[in-house]
N, C-alpha and C positions, 0 to 999 in steps of 0.2 A: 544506721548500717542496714545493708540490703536481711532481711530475714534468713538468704541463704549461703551467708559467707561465711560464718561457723560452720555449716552441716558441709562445708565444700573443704574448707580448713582440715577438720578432720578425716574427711574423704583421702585428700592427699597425702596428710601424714601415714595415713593407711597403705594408702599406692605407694608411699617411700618405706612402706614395710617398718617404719617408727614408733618406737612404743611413746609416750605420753612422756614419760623421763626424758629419753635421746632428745624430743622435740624439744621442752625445757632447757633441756641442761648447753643446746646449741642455739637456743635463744636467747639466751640469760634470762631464765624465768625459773621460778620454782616448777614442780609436778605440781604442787596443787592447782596453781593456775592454771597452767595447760586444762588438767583436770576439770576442775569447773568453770571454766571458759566452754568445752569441749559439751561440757554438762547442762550449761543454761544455769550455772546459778550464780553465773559473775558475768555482769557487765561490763565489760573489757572495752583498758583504754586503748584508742587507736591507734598508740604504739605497739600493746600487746599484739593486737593482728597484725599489724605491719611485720615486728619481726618472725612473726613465728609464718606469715607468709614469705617472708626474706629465707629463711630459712629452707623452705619445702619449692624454693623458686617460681615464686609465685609473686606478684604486684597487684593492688590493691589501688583500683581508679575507679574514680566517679563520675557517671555515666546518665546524663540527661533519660531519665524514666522515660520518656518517649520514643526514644532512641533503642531502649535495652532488647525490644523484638528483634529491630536489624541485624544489631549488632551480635545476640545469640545465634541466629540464624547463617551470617558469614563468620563468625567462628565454629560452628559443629558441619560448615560446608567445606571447610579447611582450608578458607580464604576465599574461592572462588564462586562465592555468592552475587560478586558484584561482574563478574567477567562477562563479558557479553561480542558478540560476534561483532566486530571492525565492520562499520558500514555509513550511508549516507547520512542518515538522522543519530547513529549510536559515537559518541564519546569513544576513544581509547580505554580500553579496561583497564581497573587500576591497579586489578591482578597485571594483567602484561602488562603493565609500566615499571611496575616494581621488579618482574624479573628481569628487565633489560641492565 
């Protein structure tokens, strides 16, 4: 698992204003899981992240390590990292494809 999918995990259940229980108890997990999953002292199986990302609506995909600059990059651009002005040598953007 990526090093920062726990510390992103808990970020969100934060953002959802979620205490450790709520998260638990709407994942079918115990608190202590949540707990020390949350904590570094359990190595959680990849179902535990899956739900409790299921949960805080969130999806957990695996993402070729070479790729992961890109792909941070046109997501904190809010998609439109790849959009590029319609022209002789440039492709259609894959932003304006999508909103068509």
């Amino acid at each position: 698992m990526a090093n920062d999918l726990i510390p992103t995990l808990a970020a969100a259940r934060k953002a959802h204003q979620m205490t450790q229980a709520q998260l638990a108890e709407s994942a079918g997990l115990s608190r202590m899981t949540v707990q020390r999953t949350e904590g570094g002292d359990l190595d959680p199986r990849y179902s535990t992240l899956a739900e409790m990302a299921r949960v805080l609506g969130m999806d957990i995909i695996a993402v070729p390590s070479s790729l992961r600059p890109s792909l941070e990059a046109f997501i904190q651009a809010g998609g439109k990292f790849l959009g590029q002005p319609e022209g002789v040598d440039a492709p259609p953007s894959v932003v304006d494809s999508l909103r068509r």
